[in-house]
C-alpha positions as CSV (number, residue, x, y, z in Angstrom):
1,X,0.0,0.0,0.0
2,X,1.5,3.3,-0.8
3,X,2.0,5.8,1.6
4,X,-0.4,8.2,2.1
5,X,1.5,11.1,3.1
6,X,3.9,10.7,-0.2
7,X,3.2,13.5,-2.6
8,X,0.6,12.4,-5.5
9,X,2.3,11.2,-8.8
10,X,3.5,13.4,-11.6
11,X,0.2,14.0,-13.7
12,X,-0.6,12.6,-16.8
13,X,-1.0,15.3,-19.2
14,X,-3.5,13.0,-21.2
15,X,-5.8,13.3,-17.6
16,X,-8.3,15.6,-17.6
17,X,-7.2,17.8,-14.8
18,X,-7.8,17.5,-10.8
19,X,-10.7,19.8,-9.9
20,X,-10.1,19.2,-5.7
21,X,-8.3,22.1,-4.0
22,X,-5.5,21.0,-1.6
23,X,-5.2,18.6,0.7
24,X,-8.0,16.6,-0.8
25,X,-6.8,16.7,-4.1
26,X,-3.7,15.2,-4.0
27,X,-5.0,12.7,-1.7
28,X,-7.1,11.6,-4.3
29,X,-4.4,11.8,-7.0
30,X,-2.8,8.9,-4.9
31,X,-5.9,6.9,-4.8
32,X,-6.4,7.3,-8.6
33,X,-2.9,6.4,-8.9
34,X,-3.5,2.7,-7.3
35,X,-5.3,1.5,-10.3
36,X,-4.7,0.8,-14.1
37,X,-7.9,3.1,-14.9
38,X,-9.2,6.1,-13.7
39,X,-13.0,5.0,-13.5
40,X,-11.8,2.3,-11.9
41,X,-11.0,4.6,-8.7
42,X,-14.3,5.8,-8.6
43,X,-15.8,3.6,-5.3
44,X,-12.4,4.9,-3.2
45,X,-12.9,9.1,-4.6
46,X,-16.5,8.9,-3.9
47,X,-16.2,7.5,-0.5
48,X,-13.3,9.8,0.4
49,X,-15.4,13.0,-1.2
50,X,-18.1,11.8,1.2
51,X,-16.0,12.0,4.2
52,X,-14.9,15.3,3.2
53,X,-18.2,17.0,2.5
54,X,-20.6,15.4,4.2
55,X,-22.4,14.5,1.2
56,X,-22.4,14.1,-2.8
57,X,-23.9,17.3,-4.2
58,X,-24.5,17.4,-7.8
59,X,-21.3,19.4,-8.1
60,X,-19.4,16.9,-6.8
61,X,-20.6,14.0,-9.0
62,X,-20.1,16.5,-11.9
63,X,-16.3,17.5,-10.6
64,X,-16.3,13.4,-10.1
65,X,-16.9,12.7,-13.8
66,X,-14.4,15.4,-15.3
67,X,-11.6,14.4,-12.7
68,X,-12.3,10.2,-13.6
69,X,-13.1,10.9,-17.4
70,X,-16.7,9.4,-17.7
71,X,-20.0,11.0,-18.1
72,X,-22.4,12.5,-15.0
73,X,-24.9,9.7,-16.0
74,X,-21.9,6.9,-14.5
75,X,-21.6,8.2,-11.6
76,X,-25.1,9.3,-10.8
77,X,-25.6,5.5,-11.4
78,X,-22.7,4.4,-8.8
79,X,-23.8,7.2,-6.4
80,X,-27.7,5.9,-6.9
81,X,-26.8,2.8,-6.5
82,X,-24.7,2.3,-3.1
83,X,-27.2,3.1,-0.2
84,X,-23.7,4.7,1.6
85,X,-23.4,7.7,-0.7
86,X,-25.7,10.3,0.7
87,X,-27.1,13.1,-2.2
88,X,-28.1,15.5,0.2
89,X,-26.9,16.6,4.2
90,X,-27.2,14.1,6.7
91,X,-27.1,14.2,10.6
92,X,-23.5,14.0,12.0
93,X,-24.6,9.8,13.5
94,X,-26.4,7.8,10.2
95,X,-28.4,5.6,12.3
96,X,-29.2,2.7,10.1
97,X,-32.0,0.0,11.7
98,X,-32.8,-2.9,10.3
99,X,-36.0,-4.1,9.8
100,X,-36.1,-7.8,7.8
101,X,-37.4,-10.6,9.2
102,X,-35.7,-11.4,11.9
103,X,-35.7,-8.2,13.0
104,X,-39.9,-7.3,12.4
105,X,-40.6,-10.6,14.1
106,X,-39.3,-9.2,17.7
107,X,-39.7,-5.7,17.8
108,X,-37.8,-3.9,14.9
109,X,-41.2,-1.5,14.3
110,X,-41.6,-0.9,17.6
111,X,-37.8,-0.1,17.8
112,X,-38.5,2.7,14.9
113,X,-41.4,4.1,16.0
114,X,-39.8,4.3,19.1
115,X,-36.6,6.2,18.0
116,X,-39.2,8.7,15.6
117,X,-40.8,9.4,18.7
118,X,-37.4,10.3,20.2
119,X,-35.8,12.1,17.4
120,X,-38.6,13.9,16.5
121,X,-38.3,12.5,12.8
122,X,-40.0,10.6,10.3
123,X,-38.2,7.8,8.7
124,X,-35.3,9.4,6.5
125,X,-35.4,12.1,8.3
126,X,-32.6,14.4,10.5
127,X,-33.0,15.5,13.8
128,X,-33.8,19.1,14.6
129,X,-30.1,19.5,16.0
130,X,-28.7,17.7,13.4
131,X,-27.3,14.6,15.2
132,X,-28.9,11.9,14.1
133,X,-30.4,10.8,10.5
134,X,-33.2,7.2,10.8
135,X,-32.5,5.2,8.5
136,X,-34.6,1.5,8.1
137,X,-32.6,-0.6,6.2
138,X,-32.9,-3.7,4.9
139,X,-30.7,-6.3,6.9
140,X,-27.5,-5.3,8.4
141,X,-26.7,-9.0,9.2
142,X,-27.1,-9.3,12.5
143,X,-29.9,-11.4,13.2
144,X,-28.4,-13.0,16.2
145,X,-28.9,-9.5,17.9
146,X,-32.2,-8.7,16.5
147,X,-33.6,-6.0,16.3
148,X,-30.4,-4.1,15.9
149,X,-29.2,-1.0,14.9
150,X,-25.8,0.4,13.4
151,X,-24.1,3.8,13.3
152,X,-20.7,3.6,12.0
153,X,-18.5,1.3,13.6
154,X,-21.5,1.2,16.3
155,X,-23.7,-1.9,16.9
156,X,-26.3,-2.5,19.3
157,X,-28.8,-5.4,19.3
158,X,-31.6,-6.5,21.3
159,X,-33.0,-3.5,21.6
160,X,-36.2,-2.1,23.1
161,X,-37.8,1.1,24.7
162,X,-35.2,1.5,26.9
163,X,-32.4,0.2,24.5
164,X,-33.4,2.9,22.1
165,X,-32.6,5.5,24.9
166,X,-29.3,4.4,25.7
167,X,-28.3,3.9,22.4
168,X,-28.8,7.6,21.4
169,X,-27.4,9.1,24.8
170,X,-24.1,6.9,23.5
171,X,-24.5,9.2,19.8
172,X,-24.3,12.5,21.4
């Protein structure tokens, strides 16, 4: 793995130029760098963008297509079709329940309305202060701790009532 502090390679004069201001552009220069073809670096820019900003905004999937060399429509279809890339703000914790089978059959909707009720949101939506985004999701693949809930590198399982409030005093 290269090292992420070394400075980006030489450009290609042949590649379209790098539309990311410093130090996010050369960062990404060295993740482009890492494979034969540009497009092929679009998962890794896209994720890193996201970590940067927040978000993908349409001007970032445009800059995204100049900088990789392939039309808007790609990566609107990449971004469109990973559930992590966000096209709009989120809340600072994306708090992702899961609400399949295994999940529904002991308590996951109770475990939603529950956190709505305590968020003050609907599904999808962000808290008023900005913390937390609810978002039901179709299996995160812990079934052995249904229902469950993820935020980040976050897990909690068996939740209930009072599960639901000690998960979000742990996201603030």
């Amino acid at each position: 793995m290269s090292d992420p502090a070394a400075p980006p390679p030489p450009p290609d004069p042949s590649s379209p130029p790098n539309p990311f201001p410093a130090p996010l552009g050369p960062e990404l220069d060295r993740i482009v760098a890492r494979y034969p073809k540009r497009a092929a670096a679009m998962l890794p820019v896209l994720t890193r963008l996201q970590a940067a900003r927040g978000f993908l905004s349409e001007e970032t999937v445009e800059q995204v297509a100049g900088y990789l060399d392939v039309t808007p429509a790609h990566v609107h279809g990449v971004v469109s079709f990973y559930s992590m890339y966000d096209r709009g703000p989120v809340g600072r914790h994306k708090l992702y329940v899961c609400r399949t089978l295994s999940c529904r059959l002991r308590g996951a909707e109770e475990v939603i309305r529950s956190l709505e009720s305590e968020l003050g949101v609907a599904r999808g939506g962000t808290s008023a202060d900005g913390r937390v985004t609810l978002v039901p999701f179709e299996c995160l693949g812990l079934c052995d701790m249904a229902p469950c809930a993820v935020a980040g590198e976050r897990r909690w399982g068996n939740l209930d009532a009072a599960g639901v409030r000690r998960m979000l005093e742990d996201l603030k």
